[in-house]
C-alpha positions as CSV (number, residue, x, y, z in Angstrom):
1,X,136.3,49.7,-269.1
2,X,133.2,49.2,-268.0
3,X,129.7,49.4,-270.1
4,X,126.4,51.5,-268.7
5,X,125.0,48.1,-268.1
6,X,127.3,46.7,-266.2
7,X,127.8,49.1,-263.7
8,X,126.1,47.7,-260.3
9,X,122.8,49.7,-258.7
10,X,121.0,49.0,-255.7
11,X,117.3,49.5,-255.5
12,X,115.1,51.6,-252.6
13,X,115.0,48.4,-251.0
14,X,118.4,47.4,-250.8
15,X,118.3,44.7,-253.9
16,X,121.3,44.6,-256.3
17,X,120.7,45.4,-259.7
18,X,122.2,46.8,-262.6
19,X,121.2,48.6,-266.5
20,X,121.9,45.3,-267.9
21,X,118.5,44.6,-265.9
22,X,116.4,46.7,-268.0
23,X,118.8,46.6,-271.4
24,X,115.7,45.4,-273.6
25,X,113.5,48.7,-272.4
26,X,113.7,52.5,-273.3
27,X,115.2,53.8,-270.1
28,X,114.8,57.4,-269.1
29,X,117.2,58.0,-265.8
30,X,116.4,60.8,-263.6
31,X,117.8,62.6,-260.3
32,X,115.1,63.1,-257.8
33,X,114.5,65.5,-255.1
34,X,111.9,65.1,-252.4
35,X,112.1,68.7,-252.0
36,X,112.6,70.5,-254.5
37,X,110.5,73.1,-256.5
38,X,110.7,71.1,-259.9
39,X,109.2,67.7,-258.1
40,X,106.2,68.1,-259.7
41,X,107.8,66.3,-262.4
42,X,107.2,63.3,-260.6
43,X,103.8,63.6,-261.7
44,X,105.2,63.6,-265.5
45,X,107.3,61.3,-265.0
46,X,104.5,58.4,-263.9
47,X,102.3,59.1,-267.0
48,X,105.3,58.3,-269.3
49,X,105.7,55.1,-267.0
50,X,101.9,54.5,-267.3
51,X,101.5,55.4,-270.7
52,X,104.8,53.0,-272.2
53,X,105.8,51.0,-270.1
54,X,103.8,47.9,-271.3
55,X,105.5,48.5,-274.6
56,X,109.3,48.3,-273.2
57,X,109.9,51.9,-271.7
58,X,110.4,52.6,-268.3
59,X,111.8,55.5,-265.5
60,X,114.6,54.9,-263.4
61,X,114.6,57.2,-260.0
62,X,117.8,57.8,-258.5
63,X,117.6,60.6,-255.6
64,X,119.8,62.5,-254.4
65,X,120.8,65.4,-251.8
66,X,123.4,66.8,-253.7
67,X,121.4,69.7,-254.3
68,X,120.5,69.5,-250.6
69,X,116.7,68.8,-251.5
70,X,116.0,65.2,-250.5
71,X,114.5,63.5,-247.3
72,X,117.1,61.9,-244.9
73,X,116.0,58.2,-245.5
74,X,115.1,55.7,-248.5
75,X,112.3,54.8,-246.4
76,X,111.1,59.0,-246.4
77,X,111.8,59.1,-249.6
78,X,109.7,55.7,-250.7
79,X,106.7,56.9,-248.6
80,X,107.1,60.7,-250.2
81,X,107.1,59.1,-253.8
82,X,104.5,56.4,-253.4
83,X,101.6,58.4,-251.2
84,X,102.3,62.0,-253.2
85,X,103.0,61.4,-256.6
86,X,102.0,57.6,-257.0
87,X,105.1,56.8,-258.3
88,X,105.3,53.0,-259.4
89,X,108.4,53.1,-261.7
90,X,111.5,51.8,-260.0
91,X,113.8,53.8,-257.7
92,X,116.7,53.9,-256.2
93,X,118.6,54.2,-253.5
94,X,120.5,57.8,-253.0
95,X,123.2,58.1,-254.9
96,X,126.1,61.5,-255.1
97,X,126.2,62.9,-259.0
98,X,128.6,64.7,-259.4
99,X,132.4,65.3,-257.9
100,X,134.9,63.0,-256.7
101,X,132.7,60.5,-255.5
102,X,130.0,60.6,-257.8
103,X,128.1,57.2,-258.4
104,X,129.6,55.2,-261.5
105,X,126.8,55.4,-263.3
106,X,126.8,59.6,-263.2
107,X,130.2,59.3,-263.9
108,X,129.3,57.8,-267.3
109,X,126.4,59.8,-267.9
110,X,127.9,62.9,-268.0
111,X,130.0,62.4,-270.6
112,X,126.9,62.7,-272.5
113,X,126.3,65.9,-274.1
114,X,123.5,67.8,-274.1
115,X,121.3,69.5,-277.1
116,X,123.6,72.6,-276.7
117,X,126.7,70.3,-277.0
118,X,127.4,70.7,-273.5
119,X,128.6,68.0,-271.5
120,X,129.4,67.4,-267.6
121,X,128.2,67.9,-264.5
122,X,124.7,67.5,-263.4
123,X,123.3,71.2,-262.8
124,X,120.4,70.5,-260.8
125,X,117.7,67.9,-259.9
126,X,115.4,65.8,-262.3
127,X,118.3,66.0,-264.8
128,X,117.2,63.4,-267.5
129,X,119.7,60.7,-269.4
130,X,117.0,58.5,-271.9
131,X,119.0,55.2,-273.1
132,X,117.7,53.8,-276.3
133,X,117.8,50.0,-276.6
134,X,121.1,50.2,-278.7
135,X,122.8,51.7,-276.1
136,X,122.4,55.4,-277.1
137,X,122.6,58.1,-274.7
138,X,120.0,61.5,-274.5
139,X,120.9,63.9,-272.1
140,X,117.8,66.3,-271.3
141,X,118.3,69.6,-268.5
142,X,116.1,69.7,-265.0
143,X,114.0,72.5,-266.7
144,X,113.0,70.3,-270.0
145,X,109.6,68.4,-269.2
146,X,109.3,64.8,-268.9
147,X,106.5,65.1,-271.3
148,X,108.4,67.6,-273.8
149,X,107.8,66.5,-277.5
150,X,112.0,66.0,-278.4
151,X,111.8,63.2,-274.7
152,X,108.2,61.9,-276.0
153,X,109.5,61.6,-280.1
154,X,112.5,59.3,-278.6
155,X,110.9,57.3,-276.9
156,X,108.2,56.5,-279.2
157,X,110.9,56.2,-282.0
158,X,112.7,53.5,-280.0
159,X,110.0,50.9,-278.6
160,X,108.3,48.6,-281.3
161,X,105.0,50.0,-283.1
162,X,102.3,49.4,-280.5
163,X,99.3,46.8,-281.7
Protein backbone atom coordinates (compact mmCIF):
# COMPACT_ATOMS: atom_id res chain seq x y z
CA UNK A 1 0.00 0.00 0.00
CA UNK A 2 1.22 3.04 -0.74
CA UNK A 3 1.24 6.39 1.52
CA UNK A 4 0.01 10.03 0.05
CA UNK A 5 3.61 10.86 0.07
CA UNK A 6 4.90 8.50 -1.81
CA UNK A 7 2.86 8.56 -4.63
CA UNK A 8 5.05 10.10 -7.67
CA UNK A 9 3.91 13.81 -9.28
CA UNK A 10 5.34 15.55 -11.99
CA UNK A 11 5.49 19.26 -12.04
CA UNK A 12 4.26 22.00 -15.01
CA UNK A 13 7.67 21.60 -16.15
CA UNK A 14 8.06 18.05 -16.40
CA UNK A 15 10.26 17.53 -12.93
CA UNK A 16 9.44 14.51 -10.75
CA UNK A 17 8.29 14.99 -7.47
CA UNK A 18 6.24 13.71 -4.96
CA UNK A 19 4.05 14.79 -1.27
CA UNK A 20 6.90 13.46 0.48
CA UNK A 21 8.47 16.80 -1.10
CA UNK A 22 6.41 19.08 0.82
CA UNK A 23 5.63 16.60 4.04
CA UNK A 24 6.91 19.35 6.56
CA UNK A 25 4.28 22.09 5.02
CA UNK A 26 0.41 22.50 5.40
CA UNK A 27 -0.63 21.44 1.95
CA UNK A 28 -3.89 22.47 0.42
CA UNK A 29 -4.39 20.46 -3.11
CA UNK A 30 -6.62 21.80 -5.59
CA UNK A 31 -8.05 20.83 -9.19
CA UNK A 32 -7.77 23.72 -11.60
CA UNK A 33 -9.53 24.91 -14.55
CA UNK A 34 -8.29 27.44 -16.89
CA UNK A 35 -11.82 27.97 -17.90
CA UNK A 36 -14.05 27.66 -15.66
CA UNK A 37 -16.52 30.04 -13.95
CA UNK A 38 -15.14 29.39 -10.29
CA UNK A 39 -11.24 30.35 -11.46
CA UNK A 40 -11.41 33.28 -9.80
CA UNK A 41 -10.36 31.28 -6.90
CA UNK A 42 -7.10 31.43 -8.26
CA UNK A 43 -7.01 34.73 -6.92
CA UNK A 44 -7.74 33.16 -3.34
CA UNK A 45 -5.80 30.80 -3.64
CA UNK A 46 -2.33 33.00 -4.06
CA UNK A 47 -3.15 35.18 -0.91
CA UNK A 48 -3.22 31.98 1.19
CA UNK A 49 0.19 31.12 -0.62
CA UNK A 50 1.32 34.73 0.06
CA UNK A 51 -0.02 35.12 3.29
CA UNK A 52 1.52 31.39 4.83
CA UNK A 53 3.69 30.18 3.01
CA UNK A 54 6.87 31.53 4.85
CA UNK A 55 5.46 29.80 7.80
CA UNK A 56 5.27 26.14 6.25
CA UNK A 57 1.90 26.23 4.17
CA UNK A 58 1.66 25.97 0.65
CA UNK A 59 -1.01 25.33 -2.65
CA UNK A 60 -0.58 22.52 -4.84
CA UNK A 61 -2.28 23.06 -8.48
CA UNK A 62 -3.14 20.15 -10.26
CA UNK A 63 -5.31 20.98 -13.58
CA UNK A 64 -7.40 19.12 -15.14
CA UNK A 65 -9.95 18.82 -18.23
CA UNK A 66 -12.10 16.37 -16.74
CA UNK A 67 -14.70 18.82 -16.40
CA UNK A 68 -13.77 19.90 -20.03
CA UNK A 69 -12.60 23.50 -18.70
CA UNK A 70 -8.83 23.61 -19.18
CA UNK A 71 -6.41 24.88 -21.89
CA UNK A 72 -4.94 22.13 -24.26
CA UNK A 73 -1.16 22.57 -23.03
CA UNK A 74 0.96 22.84 -19.66
CA UNK A 75 2.60 25.59 -21.41
CA UNK A 76 -1.31 27.47 -21.89
CA UNK A 77 -2.03 26.65 -18.79
CA UNK A 78 1.48 28.08 -17.10
CA UNK A 79 1.09 31.30 -19.08
CA UNK A 80 -2.84 31.56 -18.06
CA UNK A 81 -1.91 31.12 -14.36
CA UNK A 82 1.21 33.22 -14.12
CA UNK A 83 0.09 36.46 -16.40
CA UNK A 84 -3.79 36.34 -14.97
CA UNK A 85 -3.85 35.37 -11.65
CA UNK A 86 -0.09 35.70 -10.56
CA UNK A 87 0.02 32.45 -9.45
CA UNK A 88 3.46 31.54 -7.83
CA UNK A 89 2.49 28.40 -5.79
CA UNK A 90 3.52 25.23 -7.49
CA UNK A 91 1.53 23.37 -10.24
CA UNK A 92 1.23 20.62 -11.91
CA UNK A 93 1.04 18.95 -14.75
CA UNK A 94 -2.69 17.75 -15.89
CA UNK A 95 -3.76 14.99 -14.26
CA UNK A 96 -7.63 12.75 -14.83
CA UNK A 97 -9.56 12.76 -11.16
CA UNK A 98 -11.82 10.72 -11.22
CA UNK A 99 -12.74 7.13 -13.04
CA UNK A 100 -10.80 4.31 -14.07
CA UNK A 101 -7.80 6.13 -14.75
CA UNK A 102 -7.83 8.60 -12.24
CA UNK A 103 -4.24 9.94 -11.09
CA UNK A 104 -3.05 7.91 -7.85
CA UNK A 105 -2.99 10.66 -5.84
CA UNK A 106 -7.08 11.41 -6.57
CA UNK A 107 -7.50 7.92 -6.11
CA UNK A 108 -6.45 8.39 -2.47
CA UNK A 109 -7.96 11.55 -1.97
CA UNK A 110 -11.29 10.62 -2.41
CA UNK A 111 -11.51 8.31 0.07
CA UNK A 112 -11.64 11.42 2.16
CA UNK A 113 -14.89 12.46 3.35
CA UNK A 114 -16.27 15.59 3.24
CA UNK A 115 -17.98 17.86 6.11
CA UNK A 116 -21.33 16.12 5.09
CA UNK A 117 -19.71 12.70 5.50
CA UNK A 118 -19.60 12.21 1.95
CA UNK A 119 -16.85 10.63 0.26
CA UNK A 120 -15.79 9.97 -3.52
CA UNK A 121 -15.65 11.36 -6.58
CA UNK A 122 -14.54 14.83 -7.35
CA UNK A 123 -17.75 16.83 -8.42
CA UNK A 124 -16.31 19.67 -10.06
CA UNK A 125 -13.15 21.96 -10.36
CA UNK A 126 -11.10 23.70 -7.48
CA UNK A 127 -12.14 20.79 -5.32
CA UNK A 128 -9.92 21.24 -2.21
CA UNK A 129 -8.01 18.30 -0.08
CA UNK A 130 -5.79 20.37 2.87
CA UNK A 131 -3.09 17.81 4.36
CA UNK A 132 -2.00 18.67 7.86
CA UNK A 133 1.60 17.95 8.73
CA UNK A 134 0.55 14.65 10.47
CA UNK A 135 -0.75 13.27 7.59
CA UNK A 136 -4.50 14.32 8.03
CA UNK A 137 -6.72 14.72 5.27
CA UNK A 138 -9.63 17.87 4.79
CA UNK A 139 -11.67 17.49 2.01
CA UNK A 140 -13.36 21.03 1.09
CA UNK A 141 -16.25 21.26 -2.14
CA UNK A 142 -15.42 23.57 -5.47
CA UNK A 143 -18.13 26.01 -4.04
CA UNK A 144 -16.31 26.48 -0.37
CA UNK A 145 -13.78 29.53 -0.67
CA UNK A 146 -10.15 29.27 -0.43
CA UNK A 147 -10.37 31.90 2.07
CA UNK A 148 -13.50 30.32 4.05
CA UNK A 149 -12.88 30.57 7.91
CA UNK A 150 -13.28 26.30 8.57
CA UNK A 151 -9.90 26.19 5.39
CA UNK A 152 -8.27 29.48 7.08
CA UNK A 153 -8.78 27.90 11.10
CA UNK A 154 -6.89 24.61 9.72
CA UNK A 155 -4.37 25.99 8.43
CA UNK A 156 -3.55 28.33 11.03
CA UNK A 157 -4.07 25.50 13.68
CA UNK A 158 -1.43 23.42 11.91
CA UNK A 159 1.71 25.69 11.07
CA UNK A 160 3.86 26.80 14.27
CA UNK A 161 2.77 30.22 16.01
CA UNK A 162 4.21 32.85 13.76
CA UNK A 163 7.04 35.31 15.59
Amino acid sequence: MTTLSEIPLTTIDGASTSLADYSDKVVLIVNVASRCGLAPQYEKLEALQKTYGERGFTVLGFPSNQFLQELGSEDKIKEYCSMTWGVTFPMFEKVKLNGKTAHPLYQELTKTPDAAGKAGKVKWNFEKFVITPGGQVHRFRPTVQPDDPAIVALIESSLPASA
